[in-house]
N, C-alpha and C positions, 0 to 999 in steps of 0.2 A: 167450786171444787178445790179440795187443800192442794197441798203438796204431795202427802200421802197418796191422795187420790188418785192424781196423775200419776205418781212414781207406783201404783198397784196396776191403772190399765195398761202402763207402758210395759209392765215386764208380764202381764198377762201377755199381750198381744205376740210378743214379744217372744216367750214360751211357745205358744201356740203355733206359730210360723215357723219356729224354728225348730220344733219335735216335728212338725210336720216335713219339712225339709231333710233332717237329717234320718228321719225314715226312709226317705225316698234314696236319701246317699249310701244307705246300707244296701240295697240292692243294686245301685249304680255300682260300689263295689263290687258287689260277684259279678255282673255283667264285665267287668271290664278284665275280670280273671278268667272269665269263660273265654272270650274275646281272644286273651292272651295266649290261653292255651290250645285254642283252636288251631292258633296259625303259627304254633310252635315256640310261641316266644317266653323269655319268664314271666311271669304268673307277677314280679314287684316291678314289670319295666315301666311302666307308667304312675306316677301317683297320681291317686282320685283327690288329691288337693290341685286340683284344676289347672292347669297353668302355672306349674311351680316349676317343672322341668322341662330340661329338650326332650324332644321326643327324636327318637331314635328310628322306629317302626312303624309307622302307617298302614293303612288299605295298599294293598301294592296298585289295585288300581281302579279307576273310576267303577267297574262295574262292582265289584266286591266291595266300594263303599256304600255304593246304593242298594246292594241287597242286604247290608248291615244294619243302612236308617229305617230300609221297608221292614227290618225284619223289628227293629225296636220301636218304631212309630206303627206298626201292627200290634207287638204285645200291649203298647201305650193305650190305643183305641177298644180291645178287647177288656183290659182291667178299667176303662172307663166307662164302659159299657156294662162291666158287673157291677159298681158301685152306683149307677143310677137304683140300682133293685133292693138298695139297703135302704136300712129305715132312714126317714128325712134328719135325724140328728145327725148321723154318722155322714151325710153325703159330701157337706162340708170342707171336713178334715180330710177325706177319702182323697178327694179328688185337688186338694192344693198338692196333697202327697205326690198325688197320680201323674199330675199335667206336669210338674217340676221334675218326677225322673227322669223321660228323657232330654231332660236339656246338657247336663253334661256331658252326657256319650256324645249326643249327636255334637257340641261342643269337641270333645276330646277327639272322636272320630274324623270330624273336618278339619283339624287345624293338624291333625297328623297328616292328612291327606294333603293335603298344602304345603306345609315342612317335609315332606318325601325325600325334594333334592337337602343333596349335606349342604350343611351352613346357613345359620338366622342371623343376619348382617340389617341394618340399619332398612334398607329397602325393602328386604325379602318380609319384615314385620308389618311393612305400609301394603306391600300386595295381599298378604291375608285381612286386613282390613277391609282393604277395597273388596275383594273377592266376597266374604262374609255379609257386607253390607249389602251388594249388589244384589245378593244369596234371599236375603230379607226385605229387602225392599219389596224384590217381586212376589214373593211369599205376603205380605203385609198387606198388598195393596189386591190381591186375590179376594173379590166379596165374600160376604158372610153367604150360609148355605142352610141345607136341611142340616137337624140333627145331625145324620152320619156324617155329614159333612165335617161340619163343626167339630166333631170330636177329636178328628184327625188333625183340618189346618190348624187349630189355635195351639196345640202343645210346640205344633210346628212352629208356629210363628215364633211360640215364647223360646226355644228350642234357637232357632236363627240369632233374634234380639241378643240370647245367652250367649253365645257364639259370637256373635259380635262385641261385644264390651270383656270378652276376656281377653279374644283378638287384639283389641286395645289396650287390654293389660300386657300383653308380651309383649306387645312394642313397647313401652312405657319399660317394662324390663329390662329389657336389654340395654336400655341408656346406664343400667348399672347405678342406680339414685345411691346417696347414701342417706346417712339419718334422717339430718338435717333437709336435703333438697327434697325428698322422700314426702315428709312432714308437711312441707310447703306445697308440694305437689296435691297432695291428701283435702288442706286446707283451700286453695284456690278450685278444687273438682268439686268440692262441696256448697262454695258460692259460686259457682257456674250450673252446677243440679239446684240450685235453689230459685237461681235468678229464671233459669227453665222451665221449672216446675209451676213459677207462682202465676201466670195466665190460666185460665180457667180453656177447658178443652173444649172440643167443639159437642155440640148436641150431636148434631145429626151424628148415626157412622156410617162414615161414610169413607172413604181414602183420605181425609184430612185427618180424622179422627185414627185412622190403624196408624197413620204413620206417626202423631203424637205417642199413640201408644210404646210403638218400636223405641221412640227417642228416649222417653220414660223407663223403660226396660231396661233397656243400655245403659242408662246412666246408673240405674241401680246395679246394676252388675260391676260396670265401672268402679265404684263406691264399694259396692261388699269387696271386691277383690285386691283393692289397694287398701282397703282398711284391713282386711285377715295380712296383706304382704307389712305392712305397717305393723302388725301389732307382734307377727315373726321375728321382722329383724328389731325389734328394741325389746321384747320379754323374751325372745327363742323360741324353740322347739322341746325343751327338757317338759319333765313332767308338770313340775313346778310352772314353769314357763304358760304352758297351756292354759295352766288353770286361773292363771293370773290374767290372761287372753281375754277368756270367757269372763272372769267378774268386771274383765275392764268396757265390756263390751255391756254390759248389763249396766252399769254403772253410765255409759255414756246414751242406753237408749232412752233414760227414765230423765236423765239431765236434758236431753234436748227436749225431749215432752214437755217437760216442766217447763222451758225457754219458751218454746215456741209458743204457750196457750197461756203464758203470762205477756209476751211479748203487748204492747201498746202501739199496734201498727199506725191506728189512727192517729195518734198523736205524731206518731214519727212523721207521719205524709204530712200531716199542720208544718211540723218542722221544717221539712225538705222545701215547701214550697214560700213556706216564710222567707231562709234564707237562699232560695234559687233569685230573691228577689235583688239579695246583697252582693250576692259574689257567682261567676258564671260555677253552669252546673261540673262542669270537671273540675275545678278547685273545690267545691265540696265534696265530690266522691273520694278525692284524695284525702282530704282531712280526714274525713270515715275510717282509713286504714288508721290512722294513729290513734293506741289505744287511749291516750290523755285526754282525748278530744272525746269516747265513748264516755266520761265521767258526766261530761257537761251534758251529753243528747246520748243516753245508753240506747235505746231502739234506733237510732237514725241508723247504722249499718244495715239491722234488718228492712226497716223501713226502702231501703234503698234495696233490698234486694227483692221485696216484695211490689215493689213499684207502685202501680195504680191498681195495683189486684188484691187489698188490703181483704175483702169480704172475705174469699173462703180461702183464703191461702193459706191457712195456718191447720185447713183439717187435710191441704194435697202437701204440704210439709211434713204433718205428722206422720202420713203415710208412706211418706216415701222416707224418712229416717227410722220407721220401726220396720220395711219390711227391707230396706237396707244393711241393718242390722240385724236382723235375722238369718238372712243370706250369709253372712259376716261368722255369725255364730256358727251356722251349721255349718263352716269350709273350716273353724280353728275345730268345733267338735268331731268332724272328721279325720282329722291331724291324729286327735285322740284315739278314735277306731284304729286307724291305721297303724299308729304305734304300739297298743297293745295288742292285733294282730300279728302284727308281725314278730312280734318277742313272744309270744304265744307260739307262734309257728316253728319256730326257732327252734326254742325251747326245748320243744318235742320233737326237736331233729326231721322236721315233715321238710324244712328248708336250710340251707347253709347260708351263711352270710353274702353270700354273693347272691344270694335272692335267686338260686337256681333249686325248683321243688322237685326230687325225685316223686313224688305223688303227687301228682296234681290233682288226680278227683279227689283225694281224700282233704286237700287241702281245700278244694272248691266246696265241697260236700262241709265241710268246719264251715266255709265263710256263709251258705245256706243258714245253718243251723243258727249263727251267729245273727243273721241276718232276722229271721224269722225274730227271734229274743226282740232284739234292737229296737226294730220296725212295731210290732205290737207293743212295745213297753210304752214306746213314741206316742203312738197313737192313742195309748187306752190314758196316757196321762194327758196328754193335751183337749183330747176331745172334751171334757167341758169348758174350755175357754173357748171352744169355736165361735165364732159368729153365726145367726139364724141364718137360712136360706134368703131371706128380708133381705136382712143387715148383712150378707152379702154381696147382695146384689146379681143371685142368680136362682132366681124362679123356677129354669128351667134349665139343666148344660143344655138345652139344641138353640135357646133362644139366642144364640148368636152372643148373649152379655158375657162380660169378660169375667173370669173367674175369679176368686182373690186371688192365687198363689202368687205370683210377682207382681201385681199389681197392686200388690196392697189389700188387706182385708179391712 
């Protein structure tokens, strides 16, 4: 396979995950204006670029957050229970759309519910951690079930996982990174998801295997969300900005492809254990970090991250850096939505600059309309890149098998 080759299925996939996703975020937008204006609040208090802000307003309280999840992990299970009855090309694309929307609500919903009291201080961002984790743990390790079953827990599960690794993103926030420590940060989560990812998982599923799963999830969340905060603060927010985002983001997913399926792991592990023979193994992993030392053994870092799992680590790599970046994409192409929404809305005087809408259906009723456009345009262009029912790896949604959307397709 050339270069071309790879750099054609890296941005197919790539595409396809990512019109699928930012489908799904056009209607997590209006959901999240519905929401708003249910409980009186503006209609721009929250941005659906996930975790960018304080949140100010939450569930005021336990009960009205659970009849918020039951009410979005209901419409979740009902639209994925319509898209079984569509023909078998479309089920695919349907349902990565499907299981992915409620994972930011139920995201934005709990971690508002969490932040309630004033002030996000150093601790208070380690308690939604822990909370979220504990949240997904038991959710995760819940068996697999009938059909109906399954339809319900797994958006949940992914829905938790999501919740979790943004959780971990607002902590990471609030340290206030700048460029530089930001960058390093980026680069050291991405050889710690690497050095994670490269074991091979377990057959059976069982609770060893949901909980691999969770970890896996995480870290891709983890990864999309410090790569969109990353790609914010050094191109911006301006229009320009954005779009520079996006090609930079295309640009990095067909690069690592091309890395990863050229990479010469076996040679690297010859390497590794040649000289483990000359010099103890932590003086070599440290030489690794110097890029002068990359000239003489270019795979020895990866080799080193891939460890003794050299066979199929480069096809659980590739998966988790295109559907990482996918994620990635659809949180800066949501930037996108939101900004031409809102200068849309503006415009037309439906809102003032202070994001207070004297009309709110009419503005909710726009974000519909808009939504519908968005969402099918998404859809009806990605759908031939999907992967087969096969080459999915889900036969059946009740068979209990994981779906692509976060998981990788």
């Amino acid at each position: 396979m050339g270069v071309l080759d790879d750099s054609r299925e890296a941005l197919g996939k790539l595409i396809f995950l990512s019109g699928s996703y930012v489908a799904a975020w056009s209607w997590v937008m209006v959901s999240f204006s519905a929401i708003h204006a249910l409980e009186g609040e503006p209609m721009w208090l929250h941005a659906w670029t996930i975790g960018t802000k304080d949140v100010a307003i939450g569930p005021r309280s336990c009960l009205s957050l659970l009849l918020e999840l039951s009410l979005i992990l209901g419409l979740t299970f009902g639209l994925a229970k319509l898209a079984e009855g569509v023909h078998h090309q479309w089920i695919v694309t349907l349902m990565t759309a499907i299981e992915f929307f409620p994972a930011p609500i139920v995201t934005e919903l709990l971690i508002s519910y969490l932040d309630a009291n004033p002030g996000r201080d150093f601790n208070h961002g380690l308690v939604d951690i822990f909370a979220c984790w504990v949240l997904a743990i038991l959710v995760y390790l819940m068996p697999n079930g009938t059909r109906r079953y399954d339809r319900l827990i797994v958006p949940l599960r992914k829905s938790l996982g999501f919740a979790l690794g943004v959780a971990w993103n607002c902590w990471i926030r609030s340290w206030n990174l700048g460029i530089l420590e930001l960058s390093l940060y980026l680069v050291v989560m991405c050889c710690i998801a690497a050095r994670i990812v490269a074991p091979s998982p377990p057959k059976e599923s069982g609770c060893q295997r949901r909980h691999g799963d969770l970890v896996l999830l995480t870290l891709k969340v983890v990864f999309a969300v410090c790569y969109r905060d990353w790609l914010l603060t050094v191109c911006g927010q301006s229009w320009l900005g954005l779009i520079v985002s996006l090609s930079f983001v295309v640009f990095v997913s067909a690069f690592l492809k091309g890395l990863i399926w050229r990479a010469n792991l076996e040679n690297a592990e010859r390497e590794i254990r040649a000289h483990e023979q000359d010099m103890h193994p932590i003086v070599l992993r440290l030489l690794a970090l110097l890029p002068c030392f990359w000239i003489m053994y270019p795979w020895l870092p990866l080799g080193l991250l891939a460890g003794r799992h050299s066979s199929k680590v480069k096809d659980r790599w590739a998966a988790f850096s295109a559907d990482g970046c996918a994620i990635a994409f659809s949180l800066v192409t949501v930037n996108i939505i939101e900004k031409a929404v809102m200068s849309l809305v503006k415009g037309i005087g439906l809102c003032d600059p202070a994001h207070i809408c004297d009309a709110p259906c009419t503005v909710l009723l726009l974000q519909v309309a808009l939504a519908v456009v968005i969402s099918g345009t998404a859809i009806l262009v990605v759908q031939p890149m999907a992967p087969s029912l096969e080459e999915a790896g889900e036969i059946s949604p009740g068979t209990g098998q994981q779906a692509p959307l976060l998981d990788g397709a």
